[in-house]
C-alpha positions in Angstrom: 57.2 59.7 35.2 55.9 62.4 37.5 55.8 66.2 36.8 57.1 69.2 37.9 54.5 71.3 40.3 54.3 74.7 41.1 53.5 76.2 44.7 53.3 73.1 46.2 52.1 73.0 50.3 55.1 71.6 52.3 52.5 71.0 55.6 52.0 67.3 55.3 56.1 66.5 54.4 57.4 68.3 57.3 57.1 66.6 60.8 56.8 69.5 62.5 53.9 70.3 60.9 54.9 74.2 59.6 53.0 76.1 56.9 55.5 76.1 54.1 54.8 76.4 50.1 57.8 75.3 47.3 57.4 77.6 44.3 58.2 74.1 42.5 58.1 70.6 43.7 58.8 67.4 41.8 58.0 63.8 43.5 61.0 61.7 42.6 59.5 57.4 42.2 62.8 56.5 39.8 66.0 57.4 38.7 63.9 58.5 35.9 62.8 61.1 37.9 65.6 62.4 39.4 67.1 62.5 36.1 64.0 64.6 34.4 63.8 67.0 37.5 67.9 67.7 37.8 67.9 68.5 34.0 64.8 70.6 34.3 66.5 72.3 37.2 69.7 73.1 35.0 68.1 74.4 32.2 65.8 76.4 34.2 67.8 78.1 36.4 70.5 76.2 38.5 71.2 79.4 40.8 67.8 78.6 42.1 67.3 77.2 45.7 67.4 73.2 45.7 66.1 71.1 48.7 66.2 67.5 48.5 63.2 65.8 51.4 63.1 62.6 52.6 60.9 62.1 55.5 60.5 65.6 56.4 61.8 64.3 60.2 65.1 66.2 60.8 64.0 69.6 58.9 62.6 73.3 60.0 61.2 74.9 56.8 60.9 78.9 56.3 57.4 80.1 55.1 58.1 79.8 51.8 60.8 77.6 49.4 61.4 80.2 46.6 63.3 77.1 44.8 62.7 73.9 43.8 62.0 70.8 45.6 62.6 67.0 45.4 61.0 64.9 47.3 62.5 61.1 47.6 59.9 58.5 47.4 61.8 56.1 45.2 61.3 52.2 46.6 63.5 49.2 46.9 65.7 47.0 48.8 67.9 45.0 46.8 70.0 41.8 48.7 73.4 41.6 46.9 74.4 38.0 46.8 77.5 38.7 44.8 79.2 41.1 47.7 77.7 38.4 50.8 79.2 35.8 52.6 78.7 33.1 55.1 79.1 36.2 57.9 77.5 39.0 56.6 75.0 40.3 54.2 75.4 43.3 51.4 72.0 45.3 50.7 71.0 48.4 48.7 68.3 50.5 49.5 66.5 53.4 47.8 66.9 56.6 48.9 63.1 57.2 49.8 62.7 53.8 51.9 60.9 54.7 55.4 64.4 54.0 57.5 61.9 52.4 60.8 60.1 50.0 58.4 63.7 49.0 56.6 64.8 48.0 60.2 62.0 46.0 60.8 62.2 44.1 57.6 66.1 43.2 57.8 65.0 42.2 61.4 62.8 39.8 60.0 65.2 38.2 57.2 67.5 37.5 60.0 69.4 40.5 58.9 71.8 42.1 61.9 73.0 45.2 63.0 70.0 48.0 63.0 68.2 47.0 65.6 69.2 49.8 68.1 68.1 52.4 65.6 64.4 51.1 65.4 61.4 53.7 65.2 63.8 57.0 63.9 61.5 58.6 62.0 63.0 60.0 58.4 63.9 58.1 54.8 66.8 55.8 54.2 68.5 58.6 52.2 68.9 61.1 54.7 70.6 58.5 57.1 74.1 59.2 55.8 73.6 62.9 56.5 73.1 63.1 59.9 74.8 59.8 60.5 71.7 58.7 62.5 72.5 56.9 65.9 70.7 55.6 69.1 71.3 53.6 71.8 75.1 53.1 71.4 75.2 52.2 67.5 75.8 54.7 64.7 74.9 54.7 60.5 78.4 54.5 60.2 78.9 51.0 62.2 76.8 49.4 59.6 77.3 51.6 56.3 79.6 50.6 53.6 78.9 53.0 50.9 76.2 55.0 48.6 75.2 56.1 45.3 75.2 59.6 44.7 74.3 62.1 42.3 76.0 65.3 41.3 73.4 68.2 40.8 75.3 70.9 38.7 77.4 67.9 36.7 74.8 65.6 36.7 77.9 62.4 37.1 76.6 59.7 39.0 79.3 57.6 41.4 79.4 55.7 44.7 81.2 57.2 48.0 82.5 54.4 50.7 81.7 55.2 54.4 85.3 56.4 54.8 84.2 58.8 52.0 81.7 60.2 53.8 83.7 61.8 56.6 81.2 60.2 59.4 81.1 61.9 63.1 78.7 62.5 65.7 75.8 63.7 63.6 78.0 64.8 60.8 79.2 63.8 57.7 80.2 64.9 54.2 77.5 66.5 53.2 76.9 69.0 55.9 80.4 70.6 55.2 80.4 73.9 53.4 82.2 73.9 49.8 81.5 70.0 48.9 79.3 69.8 45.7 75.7 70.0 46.2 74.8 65.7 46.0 72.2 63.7 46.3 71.8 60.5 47.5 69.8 57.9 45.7 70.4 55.0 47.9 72.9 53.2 50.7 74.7 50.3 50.7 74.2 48.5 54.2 76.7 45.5 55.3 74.9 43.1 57.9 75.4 40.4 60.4 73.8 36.9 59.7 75.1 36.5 63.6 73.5 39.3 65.9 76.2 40.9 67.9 73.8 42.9 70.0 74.8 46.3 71.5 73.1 46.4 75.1 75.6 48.8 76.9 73.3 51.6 77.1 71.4 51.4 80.7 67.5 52.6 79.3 67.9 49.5 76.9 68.7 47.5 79.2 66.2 48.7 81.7 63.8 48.6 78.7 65.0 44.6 78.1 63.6 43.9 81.1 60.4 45.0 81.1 60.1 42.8 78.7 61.4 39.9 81.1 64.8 39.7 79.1 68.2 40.4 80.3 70.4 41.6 77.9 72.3 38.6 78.3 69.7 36.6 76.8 67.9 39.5 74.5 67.2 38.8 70.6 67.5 41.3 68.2 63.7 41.0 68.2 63.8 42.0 71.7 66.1 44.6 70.6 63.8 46.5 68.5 61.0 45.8 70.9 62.3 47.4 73.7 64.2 50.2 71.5 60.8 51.0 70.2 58.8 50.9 73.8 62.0 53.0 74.7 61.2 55.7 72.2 57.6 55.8 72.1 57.2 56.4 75.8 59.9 59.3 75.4 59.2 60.7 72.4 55.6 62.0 71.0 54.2 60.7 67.8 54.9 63.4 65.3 51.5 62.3 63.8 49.4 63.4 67.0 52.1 66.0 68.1 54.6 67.4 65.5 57.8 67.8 66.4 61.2 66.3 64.9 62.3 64.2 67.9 65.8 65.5 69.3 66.1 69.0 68.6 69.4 69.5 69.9 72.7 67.7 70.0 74.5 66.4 73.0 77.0 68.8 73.6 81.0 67.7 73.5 82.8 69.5 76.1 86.4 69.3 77.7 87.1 66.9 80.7 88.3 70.2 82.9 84.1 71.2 81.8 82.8 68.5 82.9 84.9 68.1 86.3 83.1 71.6 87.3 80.1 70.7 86.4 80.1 67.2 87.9 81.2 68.9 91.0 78.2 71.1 91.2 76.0 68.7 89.8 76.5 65.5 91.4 73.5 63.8 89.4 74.9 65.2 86.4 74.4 62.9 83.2 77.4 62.6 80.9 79.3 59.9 79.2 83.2 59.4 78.1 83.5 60.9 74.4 87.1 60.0 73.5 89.4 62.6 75.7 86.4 65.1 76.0 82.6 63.9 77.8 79.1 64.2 76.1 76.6 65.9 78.1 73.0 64.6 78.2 71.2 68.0 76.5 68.0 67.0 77.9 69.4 66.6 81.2 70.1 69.8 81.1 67.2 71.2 79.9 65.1 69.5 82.5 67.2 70.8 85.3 66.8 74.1 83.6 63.3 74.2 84.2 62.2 74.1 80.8 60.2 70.5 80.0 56.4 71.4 79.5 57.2 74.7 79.3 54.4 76.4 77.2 54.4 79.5 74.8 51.2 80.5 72.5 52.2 78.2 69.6 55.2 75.5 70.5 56.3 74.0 73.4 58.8 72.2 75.3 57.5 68.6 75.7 56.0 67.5 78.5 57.7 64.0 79.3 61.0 64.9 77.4 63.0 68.3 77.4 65.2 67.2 74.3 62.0 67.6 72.0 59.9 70.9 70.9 56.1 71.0 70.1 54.4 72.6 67.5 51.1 72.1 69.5 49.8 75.2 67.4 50.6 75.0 64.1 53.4 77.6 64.7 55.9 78.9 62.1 59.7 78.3 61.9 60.3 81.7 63.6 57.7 80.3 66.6 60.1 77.4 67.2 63.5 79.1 66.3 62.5 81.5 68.9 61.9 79.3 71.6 64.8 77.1 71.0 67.1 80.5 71.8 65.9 81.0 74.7 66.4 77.9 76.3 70.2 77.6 74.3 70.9 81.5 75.9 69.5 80.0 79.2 72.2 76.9 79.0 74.6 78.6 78.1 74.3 81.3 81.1 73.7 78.7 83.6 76.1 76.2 82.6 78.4 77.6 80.1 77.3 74.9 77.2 76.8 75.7 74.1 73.9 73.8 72.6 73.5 73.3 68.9 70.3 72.6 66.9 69.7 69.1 65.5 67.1 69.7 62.6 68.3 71.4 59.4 66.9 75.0 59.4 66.2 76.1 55.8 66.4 79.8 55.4 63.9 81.9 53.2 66.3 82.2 51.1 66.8 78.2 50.5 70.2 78.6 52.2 71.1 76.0 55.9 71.5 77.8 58.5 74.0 78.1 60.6 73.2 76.5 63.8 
């Protein structure tokens, strides 16, 4: 059983690479773990700042975590026999799974249905949160429920998808006034059949390169060209940090985007129910902004959607940049653009975006 830790350096579990310190840290390998650390926590002081990390991917950390943290590195990927069929396949995974490798692995069992979201960097817990998507298919297309753990009551139950409240990057537990949870692992449901989701045109495009049509593609080719999609658009956080798409595709009203379109005939935007999504980083780029440099962070230079920390810059470096381009978007287009990652406050509090 691990150990709590005090003043723990955040550097290496943060993608983007900021200078951050937790005034107490505990590694979570079981439920075990979780258990120990969430009683600890209560009997301590459970008006203290708590941050649960996965991957560090989808998270801008303050200077300093005056709280405690948890950091998910608890293993396994169970198949369920008893809730599979001839059709499809039921299987749970620990929160602290790395989500790119888990693709690749259901991949290879002949396991269907993640393909498309190949090479997202992050841990299998933090899926559900931002219901993660790419290339046309959603967490929520394949999710069918998870295990959960209540910090301040410590009761332990499963939520189904429904539950969850999925949406465009939303779900349950980004809504203010739910109980603070944390998730200890998903429940995925599969296809033994791949029912492969080529609609999007860079996948296809991406398909064949590879000398496949999407008529023809395998979900093998799926995650090949999903991944030679990504890596060609997006920076290794490794060699660059950064935490991939740092802002949302904005949502705006069909009269919106009849204006824009008409000033913008190249305009990239697709049908979102009644309303249209806007490609952010099309509109960043046309903005001006890709490889735009400052002392510290920077807008990438072969994809406007994604910020830099080429120095080692703090969260105020990149917070700072990333107003100025949303005040520019918003006076040259009247579109509101909201931040992706999760900004954690001094303070241990989200931020509003």
């Amino acid at each position: 059983m691990n150990a709590l830790i005090e003043h723990q350096d955040l550097s290496a579990f943060n993608t983007l690479a900021i200078q951050a310190e937790a005034r107490f840290y505990w590694a979570i390998e079981s439920q075990a773990d979780l258990s120990a650390a969430l009683t600890w926590y209560r009997q301590e002081n459970p008006q203290m700042p708590l941050l649960v990390l996965g991957g560090g991917s989808n998270i801008i950390l303050s200077d300093h975590f005056p709280g405690l943290v948890l950091h998910m590195q608890n293993k396994g990927i169970a198949l369920l026999e008893e809730k599979s069929d001839d059709e499809t396949v039921s299987i749970d995974v620990a929160a602290g799974e790395n989500w790119h490798e888990l693709v690749c692995y259901c991949c290879e069992q002949g396991w269907h249905g993640l393909e498309n979201l190949a090479l997202i960097p992050g841990a299998a817990g933090a899926a559900p949160i931002q219901n993660i998507g790419a290339y046309g298919v959603e967490l929520c297309d394949v999710m069918d429920s998870l295990e959960c753990l209540e910090v301040d009551s410590g009761k332990r139950y499963r939520l189904s998808a429904e539950q969850c409240q999925f949406a465009y990057r939303d779900s349950l537990f980004k809504k203010a006034g739910e109980p603070r949870r944390i998730i200890s692992s998903i429940r995925l449901r599969l296809r033994r059949e791949a029912c492969l989701n080529t609609q999007y045109p860079g996948l296809q495009q991406s398909l064949h390169s590879l000398g496949v049509t999407p008529e023809q593609a395998s979900p093998g080719d799926i995650l090949q060209a999903v991944c030679n999609l990504r890596r060609a658009k997006l920076p290794d956080p490794a060699a660059l940090p950064n935490v991939g798409s740092f802002f949302k595709n904005p949502i705006v009203s069909e009269g919106h985007y009849q204006q824009l379109k008409s000033e913008y005939a190249d305009l990239v935007a697709y049908p979102h129910g009644e309303d249209y999504k806007l490609a952010a980083g099309w509109l960043i780029d046309q903005a001006g902004w890709k490889g735009h440099r400052e002392a510290r962070v920077a807008v990438h230079e072969q994809q406007a959607l994604v910020l830099v920390n080429h120095k080692r810059g703090s969260a105020k470096d990149v917070l700072a940049l990333a107003q100025k381009i949303r005040d520019d978007i918003w006076q040259r287009y009247q579109v509101s653009l909201e931040i992706e990652p999760r900004h954690i406050q001094v303070d241990g509090a989200l931020a509003p975006s």
